[in-house]
N, C-alpha and C positions, 0 to 999 in steps of 0.2 A: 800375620800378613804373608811371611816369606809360604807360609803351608798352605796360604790357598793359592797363591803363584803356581805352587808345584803342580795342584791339581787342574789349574785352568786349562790348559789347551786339552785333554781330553775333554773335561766337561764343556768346553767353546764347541767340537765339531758334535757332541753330542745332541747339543742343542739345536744346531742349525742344521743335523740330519733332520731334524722331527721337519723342519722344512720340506727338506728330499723329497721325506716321507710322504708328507701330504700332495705331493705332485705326485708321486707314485701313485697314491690310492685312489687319486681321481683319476686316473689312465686305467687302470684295474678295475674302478665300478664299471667302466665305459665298456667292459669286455663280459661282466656279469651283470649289470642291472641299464635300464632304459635311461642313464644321465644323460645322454646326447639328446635325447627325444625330448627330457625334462627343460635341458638347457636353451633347445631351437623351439620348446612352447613357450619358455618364460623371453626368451628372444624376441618372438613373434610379437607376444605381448609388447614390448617394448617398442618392435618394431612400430606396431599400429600406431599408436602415440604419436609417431612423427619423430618432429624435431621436441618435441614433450617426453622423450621416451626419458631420456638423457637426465632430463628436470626431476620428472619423475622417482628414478633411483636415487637422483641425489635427495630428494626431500626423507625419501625412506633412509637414508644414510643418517641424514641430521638428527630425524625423532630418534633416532636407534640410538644411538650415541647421546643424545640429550637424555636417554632413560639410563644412563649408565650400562647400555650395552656395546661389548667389545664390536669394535670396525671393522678388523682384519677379513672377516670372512666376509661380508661385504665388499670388500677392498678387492679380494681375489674374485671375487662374484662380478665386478666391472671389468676385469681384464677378461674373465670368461664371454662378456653380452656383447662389451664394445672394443677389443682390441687395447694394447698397449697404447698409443697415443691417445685417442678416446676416452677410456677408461682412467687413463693417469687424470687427462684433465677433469673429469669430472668428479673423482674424488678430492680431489686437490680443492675444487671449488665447494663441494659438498664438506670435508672437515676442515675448511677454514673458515668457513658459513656456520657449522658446529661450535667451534670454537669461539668466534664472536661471540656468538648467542650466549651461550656457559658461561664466560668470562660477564658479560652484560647483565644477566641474571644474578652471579652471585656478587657483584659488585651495587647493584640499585634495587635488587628487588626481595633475595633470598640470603644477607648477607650474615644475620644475626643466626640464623640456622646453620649454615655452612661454618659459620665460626665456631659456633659450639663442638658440631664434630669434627672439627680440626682443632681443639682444643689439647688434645691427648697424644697431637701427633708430633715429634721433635722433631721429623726430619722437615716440616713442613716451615716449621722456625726456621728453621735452617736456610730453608730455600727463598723465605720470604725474608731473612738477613742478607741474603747474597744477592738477590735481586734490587733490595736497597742499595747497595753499593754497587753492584754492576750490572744493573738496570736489564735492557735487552740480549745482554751476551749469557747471561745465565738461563734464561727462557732458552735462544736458542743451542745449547750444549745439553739441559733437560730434553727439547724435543728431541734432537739428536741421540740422545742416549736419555731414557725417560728413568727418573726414580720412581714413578709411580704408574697406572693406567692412564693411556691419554682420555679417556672419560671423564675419570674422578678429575686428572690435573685441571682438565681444563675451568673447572667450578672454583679451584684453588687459585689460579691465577686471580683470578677476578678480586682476591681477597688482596694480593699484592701492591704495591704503589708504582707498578708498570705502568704507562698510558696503552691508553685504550690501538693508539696510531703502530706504536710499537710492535707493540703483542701481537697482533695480525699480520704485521709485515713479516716479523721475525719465522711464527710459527708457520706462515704460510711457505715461507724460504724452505726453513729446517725440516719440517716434515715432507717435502717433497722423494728425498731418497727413500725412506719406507715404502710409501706409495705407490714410487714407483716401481719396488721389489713385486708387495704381493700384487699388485695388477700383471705383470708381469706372469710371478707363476702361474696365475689363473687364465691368461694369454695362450700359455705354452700349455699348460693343461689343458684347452679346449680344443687344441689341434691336435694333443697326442689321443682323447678321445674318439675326435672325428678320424683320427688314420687309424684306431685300433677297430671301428665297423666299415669302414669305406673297403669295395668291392676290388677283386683283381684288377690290378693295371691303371688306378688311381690312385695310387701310395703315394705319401709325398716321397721325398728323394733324402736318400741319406746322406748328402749335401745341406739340405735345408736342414735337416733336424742337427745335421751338427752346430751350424749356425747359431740355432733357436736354443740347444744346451749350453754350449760356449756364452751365448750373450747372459743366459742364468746365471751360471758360475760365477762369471765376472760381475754380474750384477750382485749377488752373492758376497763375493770377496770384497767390494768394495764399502757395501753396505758396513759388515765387519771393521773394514778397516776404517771409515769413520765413526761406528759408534767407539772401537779404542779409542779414538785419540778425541771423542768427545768426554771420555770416562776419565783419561788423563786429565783431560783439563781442569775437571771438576773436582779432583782429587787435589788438583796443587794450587787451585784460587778460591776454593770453600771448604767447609768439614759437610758437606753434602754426601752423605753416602746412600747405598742400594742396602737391599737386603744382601745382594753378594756382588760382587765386581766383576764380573766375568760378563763378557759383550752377549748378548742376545736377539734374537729379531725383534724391532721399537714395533711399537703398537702404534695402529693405526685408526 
């Protein structure tokens, strides 16, 4: 225990560079390849829809995630179409609509299957012990700081003796902060895109872009500083453990 302390805060900003990273790269293709052009057709698209546009991504949100596929790039794909407020909200509605659905399926429809391959798995004991005893506070410190994919968790709950009422309020709560991380970068990625082709004398202002980084960062730090202290928690009211302990960006 004391020797992976030692090494966490390196491997902590290691991790959350690959975040950086990924806002980097999207500002970079934007100066070698057509993303902007990609971004304002899948946009358009959206646009035409109306006020359906919005519905639209989020039903593609839900299948995605109902197939056991990751959310995050989706997640950052809303901040890119619809803006930070926009975008938070529709994912927000989109995988807590997901998560219903997941929890509803493997609780009444797909339960004996789901069980089977959670047969093999301890940590999931674990969590479906801790959640008997501390009902919705463990759901939300899991969202918060996930032991598992929120895909898979979400089929896993359903296996649980949470109510149904709980579980959606809870997770709808706790996963808000991720959400509204990657919508966020994919906000700020679509402007640093659009400033890296936009012509002489319509730059944004290196005012605003400080803004737009500073709110990252803190977005950033904060995210961090609640998944510690949901990793704490979990450490000293269950034997729930990760593959390693060190905070990472929650999936969305």
């Amino acid at each position: 225990m004391e020797a992976n302390r030692g090494r966490q805060p390196g491997t902590v900003w290691l991790r959350w560079a690959v975040v950086g990273a990924l806002f980097v790269l999207l500002i970079a293709l934007g100066r070698q390849a057509p993303l902007q052009a990609w971004i304002e057709s899948l946009g358009g698209t959206i646009e035409a829809l109306g006020p359906w546009g919005p519905a639209a991504f989020a039903g593609l949100y839900v299948l995605s995630t109902l197939l056991l596929l990751p959310g995050s790039l989706l997640t950052i794909a809303a901040g890119a179409l619809f803006g930070a407020a926009l975008g938070t909200a529709t994912v927000s509605i989109a995988s807590t609509l997901s998560a219903s659905l997941a929890f509803l399926i493997a609780r009444h429809f797909a339960r004996d299957t789901i069980t089977r391959l959670t047969e093999r798995q301890p940590r999931f004991s674990a969590i479906d012990r801790a959640i008997g005893e501390q009902g919705w506070k463990i759901v939300g410190l899991l969202r918060l700081s996930p032991a598992m994919p929120f895909s898979v968790s979400n089929y896993l709950y359903g296996l649980t003796g949470i109510s149904f009422g709980s579980y959606v309020l809870v997770s709808w709560i706790a996963m808000l902060p991720a959400t509204f991380l990657y919508v966020y970068i994919g906000a700020v990625a679509r402007v640093g895109v659009e400033t890296a082709v936009q012509t002489e004398g319509t730059h944004t202002s290196t005012l605003e872009w400080t803004f737009r980084i500073v709110g990252l960062l803190a977005t950033i730090a904060v995210t961090i500083l609640i998944t510690r202290i949901a990793r704490r928690a979990l450490r000293e009211t269950t034997d729930i453990t990760s593959p390693d302990a060190n905070p990472k960006p929650p999936a969305v």
